[in-house]
TORKEPA-244547 format. One record per residue (C-alpha): chain; x, y, z. Coordinates in nm, 3 decimals. Example, Ala and Ser with C-alpha at 12.3 -4.5 7.8 and 13.67 -1.06 7.14 Angstrom:
<rs>
R   chain        xx        yy        zz
R       A     1.230    -0.450     0.780
R       A     1.367    -0.106     0.714
</rs>
This chain:
<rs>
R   chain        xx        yy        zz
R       A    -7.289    -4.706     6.289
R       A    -7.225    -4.430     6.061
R       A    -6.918    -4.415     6.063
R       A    -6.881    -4.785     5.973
R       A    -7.181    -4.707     5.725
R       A    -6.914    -4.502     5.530
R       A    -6.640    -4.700     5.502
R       A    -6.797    -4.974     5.353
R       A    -6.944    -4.709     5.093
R       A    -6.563    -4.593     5.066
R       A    -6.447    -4.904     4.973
R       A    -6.725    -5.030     4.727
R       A    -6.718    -4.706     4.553
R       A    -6.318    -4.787     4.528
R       A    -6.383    -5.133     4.428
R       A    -6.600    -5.034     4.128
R       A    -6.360    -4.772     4.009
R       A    -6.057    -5.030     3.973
R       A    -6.279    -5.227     3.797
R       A    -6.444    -4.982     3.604
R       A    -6.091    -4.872     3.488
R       A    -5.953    -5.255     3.454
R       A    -6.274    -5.269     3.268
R       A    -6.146    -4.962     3.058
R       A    -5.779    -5.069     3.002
R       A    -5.903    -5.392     2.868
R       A    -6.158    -5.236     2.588
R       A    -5.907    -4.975     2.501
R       A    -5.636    -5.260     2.465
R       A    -5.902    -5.487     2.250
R       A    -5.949    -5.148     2.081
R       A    -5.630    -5.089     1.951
R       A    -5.518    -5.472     1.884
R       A    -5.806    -5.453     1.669
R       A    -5.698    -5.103     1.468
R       A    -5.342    -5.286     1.396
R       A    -5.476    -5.597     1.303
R       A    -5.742    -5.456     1.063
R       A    -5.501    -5.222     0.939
R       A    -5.662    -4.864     0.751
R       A    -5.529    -4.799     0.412
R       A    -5.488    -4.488     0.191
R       A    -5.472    -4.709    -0.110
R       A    -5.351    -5.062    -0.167
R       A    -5.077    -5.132     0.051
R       A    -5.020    -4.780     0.134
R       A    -5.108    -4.739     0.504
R       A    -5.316    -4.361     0.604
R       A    -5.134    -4.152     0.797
R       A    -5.343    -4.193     1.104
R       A    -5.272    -4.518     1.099
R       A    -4.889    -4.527     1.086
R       A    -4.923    -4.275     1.364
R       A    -5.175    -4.557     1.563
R       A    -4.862    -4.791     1.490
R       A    -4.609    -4.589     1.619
R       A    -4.739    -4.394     1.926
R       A    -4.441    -4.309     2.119
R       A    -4.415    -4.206     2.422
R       A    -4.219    -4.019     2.703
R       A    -4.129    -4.194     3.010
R       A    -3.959    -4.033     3.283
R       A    -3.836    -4.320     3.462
R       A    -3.456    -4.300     3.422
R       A    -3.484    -3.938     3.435
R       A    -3.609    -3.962     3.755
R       A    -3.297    -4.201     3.858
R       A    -3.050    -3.991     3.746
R       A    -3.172    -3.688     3.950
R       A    -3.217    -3.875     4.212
R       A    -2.795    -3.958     4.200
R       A    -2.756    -3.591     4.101
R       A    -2.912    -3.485     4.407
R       A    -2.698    -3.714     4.635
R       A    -2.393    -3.535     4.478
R       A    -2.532    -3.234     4.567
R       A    -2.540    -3.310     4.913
R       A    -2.216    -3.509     4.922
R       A    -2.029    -3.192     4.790
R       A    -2.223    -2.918     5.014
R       A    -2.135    -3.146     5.311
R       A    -1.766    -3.221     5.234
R       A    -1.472    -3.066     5.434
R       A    -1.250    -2.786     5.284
R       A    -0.938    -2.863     5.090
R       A    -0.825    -3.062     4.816
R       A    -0.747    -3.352     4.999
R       A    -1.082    -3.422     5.113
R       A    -1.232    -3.465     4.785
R       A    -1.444    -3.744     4.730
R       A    -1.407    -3.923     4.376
R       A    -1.666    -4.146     4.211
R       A    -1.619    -4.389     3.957
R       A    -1.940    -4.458     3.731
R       A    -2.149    -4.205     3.918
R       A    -2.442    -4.278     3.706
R       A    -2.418    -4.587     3.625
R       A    -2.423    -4.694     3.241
R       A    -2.084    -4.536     3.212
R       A    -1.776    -4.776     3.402
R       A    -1.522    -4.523     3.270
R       A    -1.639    -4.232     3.375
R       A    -1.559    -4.045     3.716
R       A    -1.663    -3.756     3.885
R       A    -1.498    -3.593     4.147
R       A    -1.632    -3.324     4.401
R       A    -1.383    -3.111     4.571
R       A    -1.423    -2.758     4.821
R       A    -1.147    -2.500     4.754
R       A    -1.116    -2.155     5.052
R       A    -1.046    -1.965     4.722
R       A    -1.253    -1.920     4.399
R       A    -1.023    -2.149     4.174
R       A    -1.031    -2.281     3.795
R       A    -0.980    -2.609     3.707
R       A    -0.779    -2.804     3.456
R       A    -0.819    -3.161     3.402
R       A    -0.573    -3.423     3.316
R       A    -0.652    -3.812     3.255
R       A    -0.322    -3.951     3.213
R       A    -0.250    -4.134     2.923
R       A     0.005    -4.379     2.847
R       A     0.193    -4.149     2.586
R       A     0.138    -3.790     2.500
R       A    -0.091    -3.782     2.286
R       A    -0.359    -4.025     2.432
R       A    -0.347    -3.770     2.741
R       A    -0.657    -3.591     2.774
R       A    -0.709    -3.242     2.893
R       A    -1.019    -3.031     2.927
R       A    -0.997    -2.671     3.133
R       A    -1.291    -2.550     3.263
R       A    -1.506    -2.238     3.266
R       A    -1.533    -1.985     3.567
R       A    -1.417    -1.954     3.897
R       A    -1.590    -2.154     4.191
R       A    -1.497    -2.266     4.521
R       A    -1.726    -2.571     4.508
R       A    -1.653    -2.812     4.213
R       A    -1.827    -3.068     4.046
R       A    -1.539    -3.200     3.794
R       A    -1.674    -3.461     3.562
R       A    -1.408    -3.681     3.434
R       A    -1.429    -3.893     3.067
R       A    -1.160    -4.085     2.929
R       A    -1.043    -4.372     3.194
R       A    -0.865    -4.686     3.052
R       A    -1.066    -5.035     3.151
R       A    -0.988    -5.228     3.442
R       A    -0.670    -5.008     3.591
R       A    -0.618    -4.757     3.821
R       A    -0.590    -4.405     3.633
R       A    -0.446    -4.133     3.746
R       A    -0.659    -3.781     3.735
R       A    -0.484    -3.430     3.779
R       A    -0.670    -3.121     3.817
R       A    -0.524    -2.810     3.855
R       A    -0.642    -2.515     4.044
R       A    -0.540    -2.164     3.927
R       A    -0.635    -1.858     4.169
R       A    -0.764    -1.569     4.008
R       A    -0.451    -1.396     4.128
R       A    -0.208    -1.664     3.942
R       A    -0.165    -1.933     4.203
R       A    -0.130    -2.259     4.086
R       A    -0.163    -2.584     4.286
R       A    -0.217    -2.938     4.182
R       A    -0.392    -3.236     4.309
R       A    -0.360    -3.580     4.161
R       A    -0.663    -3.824     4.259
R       A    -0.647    -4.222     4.121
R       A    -0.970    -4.402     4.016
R       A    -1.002    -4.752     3.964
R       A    -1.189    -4.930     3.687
R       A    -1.329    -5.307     3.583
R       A    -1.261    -5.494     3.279
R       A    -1.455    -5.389     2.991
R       A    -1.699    -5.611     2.848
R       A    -1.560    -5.963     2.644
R       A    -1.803    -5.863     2.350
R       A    -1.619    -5.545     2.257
R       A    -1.417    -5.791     2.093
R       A    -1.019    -5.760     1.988
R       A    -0.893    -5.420     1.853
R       A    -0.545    -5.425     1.703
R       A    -0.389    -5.154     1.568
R       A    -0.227    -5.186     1.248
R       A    -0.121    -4.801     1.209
R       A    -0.112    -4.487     1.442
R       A     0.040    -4.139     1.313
R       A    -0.093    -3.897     1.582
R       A     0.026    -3.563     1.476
R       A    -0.121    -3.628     1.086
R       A    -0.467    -3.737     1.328
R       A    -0.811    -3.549     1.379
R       A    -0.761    -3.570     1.774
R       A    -0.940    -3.221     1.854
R       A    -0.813    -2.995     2.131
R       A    -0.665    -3.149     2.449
R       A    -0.720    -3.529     2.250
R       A    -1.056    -3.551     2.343
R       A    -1.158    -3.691     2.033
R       A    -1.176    -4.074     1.973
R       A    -1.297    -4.317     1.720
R       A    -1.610    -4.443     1.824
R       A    -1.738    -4.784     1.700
R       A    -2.044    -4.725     1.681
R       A    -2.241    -5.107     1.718
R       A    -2.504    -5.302     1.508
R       A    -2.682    -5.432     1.821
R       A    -2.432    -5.451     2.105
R       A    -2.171    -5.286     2.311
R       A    -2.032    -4.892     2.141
R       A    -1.720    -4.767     2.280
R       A    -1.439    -4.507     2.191
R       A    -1.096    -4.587     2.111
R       A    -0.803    -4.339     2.145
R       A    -0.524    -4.307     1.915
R       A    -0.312    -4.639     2.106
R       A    -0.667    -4.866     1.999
R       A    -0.700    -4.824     2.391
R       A    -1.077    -4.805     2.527
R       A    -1.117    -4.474     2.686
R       A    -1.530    -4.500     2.663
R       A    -1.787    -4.771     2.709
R       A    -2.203    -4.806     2.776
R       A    -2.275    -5.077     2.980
R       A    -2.616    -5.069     2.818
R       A    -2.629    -5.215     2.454
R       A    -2.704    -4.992     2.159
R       A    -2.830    -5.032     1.787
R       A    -2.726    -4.822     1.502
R       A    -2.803    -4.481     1.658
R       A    -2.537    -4.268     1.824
R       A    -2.558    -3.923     1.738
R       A    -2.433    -3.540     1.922
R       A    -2.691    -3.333     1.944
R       A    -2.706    -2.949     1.911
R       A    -2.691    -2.926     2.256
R       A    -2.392    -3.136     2.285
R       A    -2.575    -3.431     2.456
R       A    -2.635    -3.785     2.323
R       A    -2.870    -3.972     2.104
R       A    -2.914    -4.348     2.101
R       A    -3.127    -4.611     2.065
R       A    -3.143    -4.851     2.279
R       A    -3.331    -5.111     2.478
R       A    -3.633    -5.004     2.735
R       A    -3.548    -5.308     2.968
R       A    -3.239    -5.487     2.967
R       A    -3.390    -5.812     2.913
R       A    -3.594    -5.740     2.571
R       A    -3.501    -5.833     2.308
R       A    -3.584    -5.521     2.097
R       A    -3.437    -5.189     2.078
R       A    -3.733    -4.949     2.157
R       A    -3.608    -4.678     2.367
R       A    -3.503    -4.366     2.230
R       A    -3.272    -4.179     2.512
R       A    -3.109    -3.880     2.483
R       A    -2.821    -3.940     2.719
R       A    -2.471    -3.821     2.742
R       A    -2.154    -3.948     2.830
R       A    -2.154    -4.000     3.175
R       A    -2.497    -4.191     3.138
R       A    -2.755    -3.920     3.263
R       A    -3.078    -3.962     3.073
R       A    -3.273    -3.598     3.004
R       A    -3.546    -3.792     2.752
R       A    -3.647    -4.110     2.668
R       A    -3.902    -4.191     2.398
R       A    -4.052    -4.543     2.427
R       A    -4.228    -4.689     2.127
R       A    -4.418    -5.042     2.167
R       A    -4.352    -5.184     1.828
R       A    -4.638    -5.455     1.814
R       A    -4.743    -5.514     1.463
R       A    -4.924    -5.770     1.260
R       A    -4.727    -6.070     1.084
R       A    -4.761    -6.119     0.721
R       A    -4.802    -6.472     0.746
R       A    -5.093    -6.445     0.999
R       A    -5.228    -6.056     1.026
R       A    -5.408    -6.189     1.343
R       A    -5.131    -6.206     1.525
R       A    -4.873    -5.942     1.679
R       A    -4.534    -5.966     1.781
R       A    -4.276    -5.682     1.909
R       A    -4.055    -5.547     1.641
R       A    -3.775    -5.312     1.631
R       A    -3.953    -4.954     1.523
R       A    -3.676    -4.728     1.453
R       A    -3.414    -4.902     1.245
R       A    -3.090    -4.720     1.128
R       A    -3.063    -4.350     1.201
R       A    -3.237    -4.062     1.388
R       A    -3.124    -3.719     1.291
R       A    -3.172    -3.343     1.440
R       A    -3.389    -3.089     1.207
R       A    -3.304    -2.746     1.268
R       A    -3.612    -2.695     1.472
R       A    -3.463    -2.934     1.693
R       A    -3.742    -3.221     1.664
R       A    -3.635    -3.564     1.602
R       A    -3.693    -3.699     1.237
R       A    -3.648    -4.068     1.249
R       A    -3.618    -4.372     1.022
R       A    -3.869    -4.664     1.105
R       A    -4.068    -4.957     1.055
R       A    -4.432    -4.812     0.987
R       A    -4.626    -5.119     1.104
R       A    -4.711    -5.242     0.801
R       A    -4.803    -5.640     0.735
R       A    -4.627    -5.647     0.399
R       A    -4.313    -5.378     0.429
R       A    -4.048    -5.270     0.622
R       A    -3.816    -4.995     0.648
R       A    -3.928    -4.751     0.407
R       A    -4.121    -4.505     0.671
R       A    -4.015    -4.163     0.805
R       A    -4.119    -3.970     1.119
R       A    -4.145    -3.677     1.272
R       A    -4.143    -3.669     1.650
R       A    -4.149    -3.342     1.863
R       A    -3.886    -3.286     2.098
R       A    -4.070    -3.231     2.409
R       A    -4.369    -3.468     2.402
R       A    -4.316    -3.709     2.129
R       A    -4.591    -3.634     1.933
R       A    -4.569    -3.770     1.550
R       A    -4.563    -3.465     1.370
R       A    -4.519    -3.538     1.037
R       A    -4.500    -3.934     0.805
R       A    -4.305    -3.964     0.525
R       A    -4.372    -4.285     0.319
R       A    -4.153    -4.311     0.088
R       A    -4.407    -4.576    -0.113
R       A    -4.604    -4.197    -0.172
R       A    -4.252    -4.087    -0.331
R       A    -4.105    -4.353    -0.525
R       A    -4.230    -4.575    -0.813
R       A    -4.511    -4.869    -0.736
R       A    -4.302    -5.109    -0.940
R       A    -4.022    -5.053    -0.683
R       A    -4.175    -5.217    -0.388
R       A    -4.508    -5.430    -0.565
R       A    -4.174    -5.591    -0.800
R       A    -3.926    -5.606    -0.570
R       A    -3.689    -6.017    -0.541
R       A    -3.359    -5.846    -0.461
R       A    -3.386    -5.998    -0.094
R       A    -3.532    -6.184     0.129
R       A    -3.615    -6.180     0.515
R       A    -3.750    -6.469     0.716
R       A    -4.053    -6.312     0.849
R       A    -4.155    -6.296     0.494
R       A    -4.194    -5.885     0.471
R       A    -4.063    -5.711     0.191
R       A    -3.782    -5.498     0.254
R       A    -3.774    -5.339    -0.108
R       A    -3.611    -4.983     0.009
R       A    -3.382    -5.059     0.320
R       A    -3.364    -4.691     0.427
R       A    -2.971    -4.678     0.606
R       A    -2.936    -4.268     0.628
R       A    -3.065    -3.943     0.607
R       A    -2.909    -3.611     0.588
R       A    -3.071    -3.291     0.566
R       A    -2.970    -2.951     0.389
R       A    -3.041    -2.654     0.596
R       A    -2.982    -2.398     0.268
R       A    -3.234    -2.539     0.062
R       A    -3.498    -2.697     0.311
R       A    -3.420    -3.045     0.161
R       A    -3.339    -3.394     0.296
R       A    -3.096    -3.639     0.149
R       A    -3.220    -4.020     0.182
R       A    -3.056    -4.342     0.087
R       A    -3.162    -4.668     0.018
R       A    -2.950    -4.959     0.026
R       A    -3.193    -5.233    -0.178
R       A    -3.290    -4.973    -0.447
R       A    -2.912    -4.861    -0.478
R       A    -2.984    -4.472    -0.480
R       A    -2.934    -4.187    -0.313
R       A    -3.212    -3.871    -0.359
R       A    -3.353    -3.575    -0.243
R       A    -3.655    -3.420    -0.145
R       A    -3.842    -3.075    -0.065
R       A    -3.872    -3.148     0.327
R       A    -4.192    -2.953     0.334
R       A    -4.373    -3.091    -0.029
R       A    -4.216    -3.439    -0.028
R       A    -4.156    -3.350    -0.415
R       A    -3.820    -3.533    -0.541
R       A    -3.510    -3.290    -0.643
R       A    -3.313    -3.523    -0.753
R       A    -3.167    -3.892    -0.801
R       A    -2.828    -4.038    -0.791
R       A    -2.862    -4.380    -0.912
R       A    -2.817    -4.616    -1.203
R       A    -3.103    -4.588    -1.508
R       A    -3.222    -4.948    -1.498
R       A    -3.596    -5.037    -1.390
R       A    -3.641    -4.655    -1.317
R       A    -4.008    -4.577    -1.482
R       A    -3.972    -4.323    -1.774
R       A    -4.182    -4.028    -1.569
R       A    -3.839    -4.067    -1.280
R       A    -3.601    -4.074    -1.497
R       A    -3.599    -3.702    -1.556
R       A    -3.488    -3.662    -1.165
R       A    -3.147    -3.905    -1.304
R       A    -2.790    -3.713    -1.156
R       A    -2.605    -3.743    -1.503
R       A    -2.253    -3.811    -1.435
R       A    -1.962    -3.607    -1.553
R       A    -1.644    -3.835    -1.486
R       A    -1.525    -4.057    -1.769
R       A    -1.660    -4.447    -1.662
R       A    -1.852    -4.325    -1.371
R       A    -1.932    -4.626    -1.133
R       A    -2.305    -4.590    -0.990
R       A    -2.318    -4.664    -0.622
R       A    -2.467    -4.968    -0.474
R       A    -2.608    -5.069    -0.116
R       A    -2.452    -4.783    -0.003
R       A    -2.467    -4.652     0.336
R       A    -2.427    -4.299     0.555
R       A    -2.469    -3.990     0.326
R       A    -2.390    -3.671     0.478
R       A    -2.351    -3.370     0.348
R       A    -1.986    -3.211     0.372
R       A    -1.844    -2.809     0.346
R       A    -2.132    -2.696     0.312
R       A    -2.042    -2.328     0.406
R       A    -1.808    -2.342     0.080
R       A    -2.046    -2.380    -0.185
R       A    -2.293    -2.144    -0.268
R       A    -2.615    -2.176    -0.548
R       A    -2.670    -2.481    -0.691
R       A    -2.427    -2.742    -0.609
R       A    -2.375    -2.980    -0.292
R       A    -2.108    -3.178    -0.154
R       A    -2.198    -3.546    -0.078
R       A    -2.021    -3.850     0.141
R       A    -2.098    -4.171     0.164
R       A    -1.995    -4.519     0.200
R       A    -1.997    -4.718    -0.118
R       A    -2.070    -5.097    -0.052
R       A    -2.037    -5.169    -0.449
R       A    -2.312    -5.396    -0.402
R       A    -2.586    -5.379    -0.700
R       A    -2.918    -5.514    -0.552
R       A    -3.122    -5.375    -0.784
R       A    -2.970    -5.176    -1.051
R       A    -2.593    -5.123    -1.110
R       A    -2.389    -5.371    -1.127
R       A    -2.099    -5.398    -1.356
R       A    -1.733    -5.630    -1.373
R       A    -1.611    -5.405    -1.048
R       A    -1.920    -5.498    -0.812
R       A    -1.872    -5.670    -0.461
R       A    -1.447    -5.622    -0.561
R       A    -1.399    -5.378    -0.264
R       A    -1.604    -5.149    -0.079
R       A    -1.523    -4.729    -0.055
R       A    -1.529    -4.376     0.090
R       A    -1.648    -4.166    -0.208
R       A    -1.702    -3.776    -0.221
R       A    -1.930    -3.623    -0.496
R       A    -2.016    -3.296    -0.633
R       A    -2.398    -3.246    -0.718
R       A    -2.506    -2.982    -0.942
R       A    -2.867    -2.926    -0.874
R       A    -2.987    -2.684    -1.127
R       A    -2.783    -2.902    -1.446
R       A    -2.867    -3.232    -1.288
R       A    -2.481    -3.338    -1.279
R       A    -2.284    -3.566    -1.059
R       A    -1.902    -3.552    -1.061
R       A    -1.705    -3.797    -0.856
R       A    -1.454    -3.594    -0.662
R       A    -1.249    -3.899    -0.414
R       A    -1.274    -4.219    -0.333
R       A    -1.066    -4.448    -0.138
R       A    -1.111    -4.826    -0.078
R       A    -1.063    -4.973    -0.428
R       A    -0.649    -5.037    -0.306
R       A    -0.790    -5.227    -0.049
R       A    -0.963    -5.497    -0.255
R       A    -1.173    -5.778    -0.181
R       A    -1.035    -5.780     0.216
R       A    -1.229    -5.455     0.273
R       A    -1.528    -5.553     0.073
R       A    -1.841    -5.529     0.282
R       A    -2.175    -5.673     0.153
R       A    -2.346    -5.483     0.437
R       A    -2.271    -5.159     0.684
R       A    -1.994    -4.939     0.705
R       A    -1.950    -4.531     0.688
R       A    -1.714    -4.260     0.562
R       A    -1.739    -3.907     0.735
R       A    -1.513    -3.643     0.656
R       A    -1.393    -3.554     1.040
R       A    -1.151    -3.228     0.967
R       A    -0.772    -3.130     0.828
R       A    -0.875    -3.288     0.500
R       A    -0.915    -3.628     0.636
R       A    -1.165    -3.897     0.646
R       A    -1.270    -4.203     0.874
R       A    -1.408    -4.516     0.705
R       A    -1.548    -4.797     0.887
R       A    -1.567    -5.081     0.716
R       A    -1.788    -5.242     0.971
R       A    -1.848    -5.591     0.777
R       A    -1.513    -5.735     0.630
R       A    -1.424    -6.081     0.607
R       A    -1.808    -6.161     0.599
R       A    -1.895    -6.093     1.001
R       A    -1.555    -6.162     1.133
R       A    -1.415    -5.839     1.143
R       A    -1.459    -5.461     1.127
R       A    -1.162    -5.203     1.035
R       A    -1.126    -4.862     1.106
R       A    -0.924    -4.678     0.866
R       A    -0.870    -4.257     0.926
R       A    -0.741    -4.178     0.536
R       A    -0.556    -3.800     0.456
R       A    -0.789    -3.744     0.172
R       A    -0.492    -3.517    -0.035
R       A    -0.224    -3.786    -0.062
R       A    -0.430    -4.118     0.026
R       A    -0.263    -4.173     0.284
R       A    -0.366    -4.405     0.599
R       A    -0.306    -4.255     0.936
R       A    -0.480    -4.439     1.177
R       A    -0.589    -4.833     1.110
R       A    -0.782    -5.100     1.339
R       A    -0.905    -5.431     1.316
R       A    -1.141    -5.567     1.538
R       A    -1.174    -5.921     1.580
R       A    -1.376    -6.161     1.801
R       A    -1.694    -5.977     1.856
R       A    -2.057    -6.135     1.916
R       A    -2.210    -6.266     1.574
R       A    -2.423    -5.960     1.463
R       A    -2.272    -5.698     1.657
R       A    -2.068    -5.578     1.395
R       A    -1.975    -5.214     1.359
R       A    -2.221    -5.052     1.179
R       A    -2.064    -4.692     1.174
R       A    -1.703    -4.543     1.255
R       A    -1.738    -4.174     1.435
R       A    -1.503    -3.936     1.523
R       A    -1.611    -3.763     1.783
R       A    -1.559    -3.561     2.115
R       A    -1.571    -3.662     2.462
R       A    -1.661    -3.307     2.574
R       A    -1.863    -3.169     2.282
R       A    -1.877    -2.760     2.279
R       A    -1.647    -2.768     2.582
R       A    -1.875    -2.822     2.802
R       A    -1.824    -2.874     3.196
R       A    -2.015    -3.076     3.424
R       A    -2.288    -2.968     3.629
R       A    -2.465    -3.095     3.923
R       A    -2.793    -2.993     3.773
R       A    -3.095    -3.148     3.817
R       A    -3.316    -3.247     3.465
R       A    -3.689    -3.106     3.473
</rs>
C-alpha cells in the first residue's frame, strides 16, 4: 500500500512540474512577444540597447556539432580497425555530408610515412597538390577538389623517413552538381599570369546571394560545392575554418544560422538567431526575418562583429553587433542612426521595399583597421564609405559626395585630389589592402563601385558601367586620391545596379565579380593584372535561380594555412 502510495505521489508531483514549466514557457513566451511588440526606445525611433539585444538574442546550438562528431568518431573506429597496407584503405566520398566533392580516405602504413596528395586534374595546372605534415603510420587524408559527377582519380604518396617512395592511386566517384549553380563559361584562362596559390589550391569562389556557393578552378570546372544553401556570408577565419550564413532547417525560408564550418562540412559552432520582429504596417504582429544581412567579419579578439537587422518596426539594415565567440553573447550595438545625421534616415525616398520599412543606409561591408583601432563601413543607399573609432563610435572620416550632408558632417568630407574625381555610388565590399606598406596617416582602400547615385552623386557617367577602384586615404589632411580602377572599358554590359566585389588577391592582381550584369541574368568573374589592365581569367555565368545571383567573387584556398585533416573530435 505504500509502495503504491508513492507512485501515485511520483507521478502527480511530475504532472505538476510539466505543467508548472508549460505554464512557465508560455508566460515567458507572452513575455517577450510583448517586449518586441511594445518596442523600448532611447529616443524617437532609436531603439535602447537592451532592446536590440531582446531582438536579437542568439544563441548556440550544438546540434550539428554533435552530428559531425558523431561521423568523426565512426572514422576513428573504421581506421583503428582497418587491415595494414595501402591497398586496404577505405575511401569516403562526402564523409560529412554537406560537402559531395569532398573525400576522405583512411589508410594503415607498417612504416611511419608522409603523405602527398594529388587530385588529378584535367590539365596541369587545375591539378591539385597538398603534402602533409609529420610522419604517421595511421592516416586520416582529407581530400578537396573532386570534379562533379565523375570518377576522380586521387594519388597519395608515401615517403619513408629513410627516402622510400611508394604510390597509391585510389578513384572516388561523384554526383552531378546541383542545376541551380547555373552555366559557367569561360571566356579567358591565362594560368601562369593567375593567383592559383601553391599546389593550385586556390579557386574562384562564387560566393551566392541566397543559393548554392561553389569554387571554380582555372578550366571554369567545379572543384567545390555546399549542398546546403548560403546567403552573402562566406568568410576564412583566423583559424583557417569557415564562416557562413546559412539556414537553421532546410525547409525555412530564412537564413538564421550562423555556422562556422569548413570545407569538408564539419560544423565546430553554430549561432541561431530567431528573427521575429514586429511589421510596420501592423506592430501587433510578428513575422521571421532574415537578422544578419550582408557580412560578418573577425575582430582581432576573435569575436564575431556582424551586420544586421536590429528589429526595428520602421528600419532595416543599419544595426551592428557584437557577438562573443564562445557563447554568443551580444557584446557590443552599433546603430549607426546614433552616428549619422537624423535627416538621413527620418528623409530618406531613394527606395522602396514592400514590407514598407525604410532601408535608408543598406549596410553591404565592413572592414576593420587593426593599426588604428578603427572600422571601415559602407552604405550602399547613402552612397558613402566612413570610418569610425571602434571603441568611441566617433566618425574619422567620410568618403562621399557633399550633397544633403548637414553642415556639422561635412567637416569629416575625404577631399579628393585627382582632377574630375567621380564620387562612388551604391558601392559594395571595402577592404582594406597592403596594409603592412603604409605607415602614419594614410590607408589603402578597395571596393566595388556600382556607379549608382541613390542619394547623392550622380553625374553624366552614372549607371554607364560598374568598377574595381583602389584609393589612397590620407587621414590626418582629409584627402582621397584615386589610385586604379577598372570596369569603365567594359561599359554598360558590366553595369550592375546591385552586388558585386573587387579584392585584391596577390601578384598585383585583382578579382571583380560583377555579380548582377544584364539585370539578373548573369554574373561575370573577371581576375584583372592591375599594372597593365590586363584580363587573365573571365567567366560568365548564366541560367541561375532568379535571386541567386553572385553577390561576391573570392579567391580563396581550399586548404587555408596548410592545414591537414584530423580525425578530431569538436568539444
Amino acid at each position: 500500500m505504500t509502495k503504491k502510495f508513492w507512485r501515485i505521489a511520483g507521478a502527480v508531483v511530475v504532472v505538476l512540474l510539466i505543467a508548472g514549466g508549460a505554464t512557465a514557457y508560455h508566460e515567458r513566451h507572452l513575455i517577450r512577444r510583448y517586449l518586441l511588440v511594445h518596442q523600448s526606445y532611447a529616443k524617437k525611433d532609436v531603439l535602447r540597447t537592451g532592446q536590440i539585444k531582446l531582438n536579437l538574442r542568439p544563441a548556440l546550438s550544438i546540434k550539428n556539432t554533435t552530428a559531425t562528431n558523431k561521423l568523426t568518431t565512426s572514422y576513428q573506429k573504421a581506421l583503428k580497425a582497418l587491415p595494414t597496407g595501402k591497398s586496404h584503405a577505405k575511401v569516403v566520398v562526402n564523409p560529412y555530408k554537406t560537402s559531395p566533392l569532398s573525400g576522405l580516405i583512411l589508410v594503415k602504413t607498417a612504416q611511419p610515412t608522409q603523405v602527398k596528395l594529388t587530385v588529378h586534374g584535367d590539365r596541369p595546372a587545375t591539378t591539385i597538390h597538398q603534402t602533409l605534415k609529420g610522419y604517421q603510420t595511421r592516416h586520416s587524408v582529407g581530400v578537396l577538389g573532386l570534379y562533379a559527377n565523375r570518377t576522380n582519380r586521387v594519388t597519395l604518396r608515401f615517403t619513408t623517413k629513410a627516402g622510400t617512395v611508394t604510390r597509391q592511386t585510389y578513384r572516388l566517384t561523384t554526383g552531378k552538381a546541383p542545376h541551380g549553380i547555373g552555366t559557367n563559361t569561360l571566356k579567358t584562362s591565362k594560368p601562369k599570369q593567375m593567383v592559383l596559390g601553391n599546389g593550385h589550391t586556390k579557386l574562384t569562389f562564387a560566393v551566392s546571394s541566397q543559393g548554392y556557393t561553389y569554387g571554380l578552378d582555372a578550366r571554369r570546372k567545379i572543384r567545390w560545392y555546399g549542398s546546403q544553401k548560403i546567403s552573402h556570408v562566406f568568410k576564412e577565419l583566423a583559424n583557417h575554418h569557415l564562416l557562413i550564413l546559412t539556414k537553421i532547417d532546410a525547409n525555412q525560408h530564412k537564413y538564421n544560422a550562423l555556422r562556422e564550418t569548413d570545407f569538408y562540412g564539419r560544423v565546430y559552432r553554430q549561432y541561431n538567431f530567431s528573427g521575429l520582429f514586429p511589421s510596420r504596417q501592423d506592430p501587433q504582429k510578428l513575422a521571421t526575418n532574415t537578422v544578419i544581412h550582408h557580412d560578418a567579419i573577425e575582430l582581432p579578439n576573435h569575436n564575431l562583429l556582424l551586420t544586421v537587422d536590429d528589429g526595428s518596426k520602421k528600419f532595416v539594415e543599419d544595426t551592428m553587433i557584437e557577438i562573443d565567440r564562445q557563447t554568443g553573447k551580444i557584446q557590443k550595438v552599433i546603430d549607426l542612426k546614433r552616428i549619422l545625421p537624423k535627416s538621413a534616415y527620418q528623409q530618406y525616398t531613394g527606395t522602396h521595399r514592400p514590407d514598407g520599412k525604410i532601408d535608408w543606409f543598406h549596410q553591404n561591408s565592413m572592414t576593420y583597421d587593426k593599426k588604428r583601432d578603427e572600422l571601415v563601413v559602407s552604405g550602399r543607399n547613402q552612397d558613402m564609405v566612413f570610418a569610425i573609432n571602434y571603441k568611441t563610435t566617433k566618425l574619422k572620416w567620410i568618403l562621399a559626395a557633399p550633397e544633403k550632408l548637414p553642415k556639422r558632417y561635412q567637416q569629416y568630407l575625404l577631399k579628393p585630389t585627382t582632377k574630375h574625381y567621380r564620387y562612388n555610388g551604391g558601392q559594395h565590399a571595402v577592404t582594406l589592402i597592403h596594409q603592412n606598406q603604409h605607415q602614419g596617416d594614410s590607408v589603402e582602400l578597395e571596393f566595388y563601385d556600382n556607379n549608382v547615385p541613390v542619394t547623392r552623386g550622380k553625374t553624366a557617367q552614372s549607371k554607364k558601367w560598374s568598377a574595381g577602384e583602389i584609393v589612397t586615404i590620407n587621414q590626418l589632411k582629409r584627402t582621397v586620391t584615386k589610385t586604379w580602377e577598372f570596369g569603365q572599358q567594359l561599359g554598360q554590359r558590366n553595369f550592375t545596379n546591385i552586388v558585386g566585389s573587387s579584392y585584391a588577391v596577390g601578384k598585383g592582381n585583382t578579382l571583380i565579380g560583377f555579380g548582377y550584369a544584364d539585370w539578373d541574368k548573369r554574373s561575370e568573374f573577371v581576375e584583372v593584372n592591375r599594372k597593365t589592365n590586363r584580363v587573365v581569367f573571365d567567366v560568365d555565368r548564366t541560367h541561375f535561380a532568379h535571386g541567386d545571383w553572385i553577390y561576391r567573387a573570392q579567391r580563396m584556398s581550399l586548404y587555408p594555412g596548410n592545414q591537414a585533416f584530423t580525425l578530431q573530435t569538436i568539444k
